[in-house]
C-alpha positions as CSV (number, residue, x, y, z in Angstrom):
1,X,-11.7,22.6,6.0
2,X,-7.5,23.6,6.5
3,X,-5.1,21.5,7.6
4,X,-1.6,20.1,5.9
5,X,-3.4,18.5,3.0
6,X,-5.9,21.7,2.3
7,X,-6.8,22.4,-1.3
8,X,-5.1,18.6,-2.3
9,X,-6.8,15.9,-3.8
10,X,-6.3,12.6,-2.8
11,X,-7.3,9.0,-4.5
12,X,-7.9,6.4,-1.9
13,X,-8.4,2.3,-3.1
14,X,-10.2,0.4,-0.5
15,X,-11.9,3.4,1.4
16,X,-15.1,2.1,2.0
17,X,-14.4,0.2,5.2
18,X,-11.4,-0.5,7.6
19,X,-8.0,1.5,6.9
20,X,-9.2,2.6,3.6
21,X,-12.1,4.7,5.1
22,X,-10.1,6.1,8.1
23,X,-7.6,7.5,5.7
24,X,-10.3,9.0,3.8
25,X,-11.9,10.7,6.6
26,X,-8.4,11.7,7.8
27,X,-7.4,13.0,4.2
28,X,-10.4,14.9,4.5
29,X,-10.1,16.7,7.8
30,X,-6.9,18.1,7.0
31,X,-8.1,19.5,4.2
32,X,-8.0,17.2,0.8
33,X,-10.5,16.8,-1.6
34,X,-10.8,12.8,-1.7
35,X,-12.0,10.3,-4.6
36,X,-13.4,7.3,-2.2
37,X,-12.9,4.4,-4.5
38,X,-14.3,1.2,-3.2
39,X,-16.0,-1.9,-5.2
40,X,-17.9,-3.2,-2.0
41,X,-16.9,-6.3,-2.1
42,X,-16.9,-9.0,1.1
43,X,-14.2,-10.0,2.5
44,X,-12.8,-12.8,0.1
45,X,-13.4,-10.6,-2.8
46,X,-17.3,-11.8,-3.5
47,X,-19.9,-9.4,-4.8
48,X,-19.9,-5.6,-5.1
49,X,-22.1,-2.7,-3.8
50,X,-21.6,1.3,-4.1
51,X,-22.6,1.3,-0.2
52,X,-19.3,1.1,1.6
53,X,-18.1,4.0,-0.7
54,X,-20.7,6.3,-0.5
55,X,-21.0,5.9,3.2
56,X,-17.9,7.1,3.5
57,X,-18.5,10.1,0.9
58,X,-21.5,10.9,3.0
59,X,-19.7,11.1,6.2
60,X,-17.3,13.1,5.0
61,X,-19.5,15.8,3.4
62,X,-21.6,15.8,6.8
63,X,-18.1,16.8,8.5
64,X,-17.3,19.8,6.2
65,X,-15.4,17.7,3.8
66,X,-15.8,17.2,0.1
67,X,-15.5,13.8,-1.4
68,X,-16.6,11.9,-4.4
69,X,-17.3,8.2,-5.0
70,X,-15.9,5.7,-7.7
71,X,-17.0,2.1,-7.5
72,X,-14.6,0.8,-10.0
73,X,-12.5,-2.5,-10.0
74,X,-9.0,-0.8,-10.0
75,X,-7.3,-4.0,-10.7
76,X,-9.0,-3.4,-14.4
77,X,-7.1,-1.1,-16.5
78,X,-10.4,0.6,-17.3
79,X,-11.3,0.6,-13.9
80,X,-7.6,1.8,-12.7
81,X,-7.9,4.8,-15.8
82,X,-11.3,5.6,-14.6
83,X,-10.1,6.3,-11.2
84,X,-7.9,9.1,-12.3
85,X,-10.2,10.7,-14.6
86,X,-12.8,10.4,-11.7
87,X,-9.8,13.2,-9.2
88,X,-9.5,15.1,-12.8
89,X,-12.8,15.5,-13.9
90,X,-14.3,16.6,-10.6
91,X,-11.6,18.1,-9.1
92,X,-9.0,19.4,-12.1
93,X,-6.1,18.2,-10.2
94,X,-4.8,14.9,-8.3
95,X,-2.0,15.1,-5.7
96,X,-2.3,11.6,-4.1
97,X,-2.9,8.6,-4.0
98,X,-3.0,5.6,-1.4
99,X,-3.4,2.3,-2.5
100,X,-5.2,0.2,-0.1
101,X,-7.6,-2.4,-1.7
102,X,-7.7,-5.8,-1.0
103,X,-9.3,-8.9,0.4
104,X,-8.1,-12.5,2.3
105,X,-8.6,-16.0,1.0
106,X,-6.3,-17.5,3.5
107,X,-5.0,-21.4,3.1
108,X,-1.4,-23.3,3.8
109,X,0.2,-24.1,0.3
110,X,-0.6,-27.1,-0.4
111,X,-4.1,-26.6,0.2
112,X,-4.3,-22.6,-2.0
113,X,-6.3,-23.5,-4.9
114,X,-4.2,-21.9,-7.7
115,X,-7.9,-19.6,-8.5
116,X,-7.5,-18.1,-4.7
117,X,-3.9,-17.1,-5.3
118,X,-4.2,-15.4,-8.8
119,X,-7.1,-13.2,-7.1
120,X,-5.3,-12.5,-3.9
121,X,-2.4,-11.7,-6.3
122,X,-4.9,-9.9,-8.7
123,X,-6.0,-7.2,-6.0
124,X,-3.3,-6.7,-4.0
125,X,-0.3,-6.1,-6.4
126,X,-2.3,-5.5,-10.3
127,X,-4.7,-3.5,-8.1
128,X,-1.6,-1.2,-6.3
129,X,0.1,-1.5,-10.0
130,X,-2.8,0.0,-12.4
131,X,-3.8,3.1,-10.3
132,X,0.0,3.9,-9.8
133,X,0.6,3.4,-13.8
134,X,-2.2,5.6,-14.4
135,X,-1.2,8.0,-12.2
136,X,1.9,8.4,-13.1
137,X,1.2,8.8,-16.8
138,X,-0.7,12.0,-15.7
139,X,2.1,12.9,-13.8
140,X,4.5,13.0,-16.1
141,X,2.7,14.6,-18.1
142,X,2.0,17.5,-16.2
143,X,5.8,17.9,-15.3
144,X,6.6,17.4,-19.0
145,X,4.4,20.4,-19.4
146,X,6.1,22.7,-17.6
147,X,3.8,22.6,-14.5
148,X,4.7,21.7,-11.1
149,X,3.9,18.1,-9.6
150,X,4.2,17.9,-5.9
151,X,2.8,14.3,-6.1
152,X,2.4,11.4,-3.3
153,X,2.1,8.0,-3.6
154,X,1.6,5.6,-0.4
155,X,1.1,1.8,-1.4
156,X,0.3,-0.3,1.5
157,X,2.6,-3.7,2.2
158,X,2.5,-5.9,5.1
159,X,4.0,-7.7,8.1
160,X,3.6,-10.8,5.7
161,X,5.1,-9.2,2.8
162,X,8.0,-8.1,4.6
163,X,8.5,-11.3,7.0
164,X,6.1,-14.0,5.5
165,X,3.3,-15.2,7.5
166,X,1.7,-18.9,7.8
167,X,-1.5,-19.5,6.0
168,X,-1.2,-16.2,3.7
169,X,1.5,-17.3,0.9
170,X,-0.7,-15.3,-1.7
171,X,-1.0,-12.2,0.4
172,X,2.9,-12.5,1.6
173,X,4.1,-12.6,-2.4
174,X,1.5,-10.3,-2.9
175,X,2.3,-7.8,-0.4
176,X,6.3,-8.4,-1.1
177,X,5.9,-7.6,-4.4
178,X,4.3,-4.1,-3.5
179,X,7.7,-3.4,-2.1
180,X,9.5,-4.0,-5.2
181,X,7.0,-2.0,-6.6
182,X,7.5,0.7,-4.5
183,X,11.3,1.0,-4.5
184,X,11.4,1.2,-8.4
185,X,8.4,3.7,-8.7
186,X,10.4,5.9,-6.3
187,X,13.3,5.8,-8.5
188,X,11.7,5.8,-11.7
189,X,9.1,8.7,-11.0
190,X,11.6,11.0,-8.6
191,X,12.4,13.3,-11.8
192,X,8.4,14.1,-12.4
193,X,8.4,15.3,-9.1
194,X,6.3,12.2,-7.2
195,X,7.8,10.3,-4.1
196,X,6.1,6.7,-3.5
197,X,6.2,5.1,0.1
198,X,5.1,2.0,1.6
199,X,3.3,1.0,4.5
200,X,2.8,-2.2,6.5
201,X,-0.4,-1.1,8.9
202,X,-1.1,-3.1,11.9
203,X,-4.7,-2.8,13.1
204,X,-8.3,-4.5,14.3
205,X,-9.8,-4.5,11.1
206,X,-12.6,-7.1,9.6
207,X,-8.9,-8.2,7.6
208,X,-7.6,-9.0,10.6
209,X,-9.7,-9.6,13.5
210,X,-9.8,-13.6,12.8
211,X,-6.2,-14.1,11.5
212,X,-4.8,-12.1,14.1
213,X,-7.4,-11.8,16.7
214,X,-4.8,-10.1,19.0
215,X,-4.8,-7.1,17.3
216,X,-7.0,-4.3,19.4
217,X,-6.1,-0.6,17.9
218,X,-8.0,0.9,15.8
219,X,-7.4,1.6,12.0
220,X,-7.5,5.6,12.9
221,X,-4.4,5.0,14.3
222,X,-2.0,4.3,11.3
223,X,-4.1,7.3,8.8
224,X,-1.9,10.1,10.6
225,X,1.5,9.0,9.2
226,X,-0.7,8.1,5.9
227,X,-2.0,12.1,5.9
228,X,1.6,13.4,6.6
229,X,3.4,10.9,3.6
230,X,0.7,12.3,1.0
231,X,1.0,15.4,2.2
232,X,3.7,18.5,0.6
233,X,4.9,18.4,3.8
234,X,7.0,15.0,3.7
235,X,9.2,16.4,1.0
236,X,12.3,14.4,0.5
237,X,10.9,11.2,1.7
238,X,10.8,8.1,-1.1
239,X,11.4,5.0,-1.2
240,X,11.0,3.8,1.8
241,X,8.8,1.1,3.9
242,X,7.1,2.2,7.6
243,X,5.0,0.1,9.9
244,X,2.9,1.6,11.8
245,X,0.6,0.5,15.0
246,X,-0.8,2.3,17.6
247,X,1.2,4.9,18.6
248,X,4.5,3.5,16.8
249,X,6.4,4.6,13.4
250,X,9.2,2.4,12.8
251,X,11.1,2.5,9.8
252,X,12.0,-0.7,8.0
253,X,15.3,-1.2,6.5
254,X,15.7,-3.6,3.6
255,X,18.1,-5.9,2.5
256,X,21.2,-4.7,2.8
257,X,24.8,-6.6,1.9
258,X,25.5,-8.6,5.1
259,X,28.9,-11.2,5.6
260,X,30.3,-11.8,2.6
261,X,33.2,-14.5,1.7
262,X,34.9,-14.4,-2.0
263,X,37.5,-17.3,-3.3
264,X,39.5,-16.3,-6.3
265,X,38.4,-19.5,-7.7
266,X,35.6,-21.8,-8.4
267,X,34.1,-23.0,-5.0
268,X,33.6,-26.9,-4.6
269,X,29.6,-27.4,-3.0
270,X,31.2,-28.9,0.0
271,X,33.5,-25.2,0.1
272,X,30.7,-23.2,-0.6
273,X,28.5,-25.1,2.0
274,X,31.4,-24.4,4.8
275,X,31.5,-20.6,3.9
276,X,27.7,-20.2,3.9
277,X,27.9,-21.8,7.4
278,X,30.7,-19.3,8.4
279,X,28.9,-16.4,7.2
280,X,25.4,-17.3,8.7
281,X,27.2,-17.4,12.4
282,X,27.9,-14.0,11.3
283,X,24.7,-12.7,10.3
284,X,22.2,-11.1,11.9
285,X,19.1,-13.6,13.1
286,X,15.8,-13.2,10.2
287,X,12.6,-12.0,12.3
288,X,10.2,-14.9,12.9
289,X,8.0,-15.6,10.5
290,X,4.1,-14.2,11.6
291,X,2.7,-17.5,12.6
292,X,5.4,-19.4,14.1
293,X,6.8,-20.2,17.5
């Protein structure tokens, strides 16, 4: 199969169902070789089965494609370093990899028992955290070596990680912290020759379809600007956040310094309260937070 991602190989977290699997397939029709990890879990993180990944291996060697499984729990360092070796050992090479995994356990604050939290936590940001360490060890490696790396890393944020969102405190930090993530590995890993991206998806997914039941386009949709960011073709591109639904791209822009007041001495609370007042009449308006009026 040719495309822009022919003769790469591409690592995909979470491929066995929802986004995860359409990037795979996508990956695979323009070419990459892709390592289609999934643990089979449900949806809260329950259970495990090599089904959902296989599937998708399956599909994608009926289509032309070549693909391998790895049912590992990548928010494990053992599982996270199996990963890797899984792209090296099979394929000799690893160009990208898309961090996806993750699962809902959904609950205002005061109600998130502290055990949901740490595992929404746990597979969201340790699991986008140990494959990218892992990764990027190999990385370096290689360019330490003397041998060219042309490597891609696309984490995968949110709407609630970049704006908050009712109900999802765990997923929002969770999600928000992927961003952090993403910025620093850009700027950390830029001189081994890997750019890292971030995307906040919006699409029907089994994620989705009950939190935000309004949500009708398809996952397929987003895995195109996926493809293109782990792809040789986005050279130059790093360190930044895109959403993507549907037919729209839109690139997100941080924080960035906004009004600003300065006093050459100490401020008093009460002058400090009136200058923060000032300066929020100056300010741009936040986004709602997902959830609210």
């Amino acid at each position: 199969m040719t495309g822009i991602c022919e003769n790469r190989v591409v690592a995909v977290t979470g491929a066995g169902r929802g986004l995860g699997r359409a990037h795979a397939l996508a990956f695979a029709a323009e070419g990459a070789k892709v390592v289609v990890n999934d643990l089979g879990a449900a949806l809260d993180g329950a259970g495990s089965s090599a089904a959902p990944a296989d599937g998708v291996v399956a599909e994608i060697r009926a289509r032309g494609g070549d693909a391998v499984a790895h049912g590992g729990d990548i928010a494990t360092a053992s599982g996270a370093a199996s990963l890797i070796a899984t792209a090296l050992e099979t394929y000799g090479r690893l160009d990208t990899l898309v961090s996806n995994a993750g699962f809902l356990r959904d609950r205002m604050l005061v109600n998130l028992p502290d055990d949901d939290w740490d595992a929404v936590v746990r597979v969201h940001l340790r699991g986008c955290f140990l494959p990218l360490k892992h990764a990027a060890a190999h990385w370096r490696a290689e360019a330490k070596a003397g041998r060219a790396v042309s490597a891609r890393v696309v984490n995968t944020t949110s709407g609630a990680g970049l704006l908050g969102s009712v109900g999802q405190g765990g997923y929002a930090a969770a999600k928000a912290g992927i961003v952090g993530l993403t910025l620093t590995a850009s700027a950390e890993l830029a001189r081994y020759g890997v750019q890292v991206n971030a995307i906040a998806p919006a699409a029907r997914t089994r994620m989705t379809e009950e939190t935000f039941a309004g949500l009708t386009a398809p996952p397929e949709d987003v895995s195109p600007l996926v493809v293109w960011l782990g792809s040789a073709g986005s050279t130059g591109v790093t360190g930044r956040v895109f959403e993507a639904e549907a037919g729209r791209i839109t690139v997100m822009e941080g924080w960035h310094a906004g009004p600003t007041a300065t006093n050459p001495s100490r401020w008093t609370p009460a002058e400090a309260g009136t200058a923060t007042r000032t300066l929020l009449t100056r300010s741009r308006t936040p986004s709602r937070v997902y959830g609210t009026a």
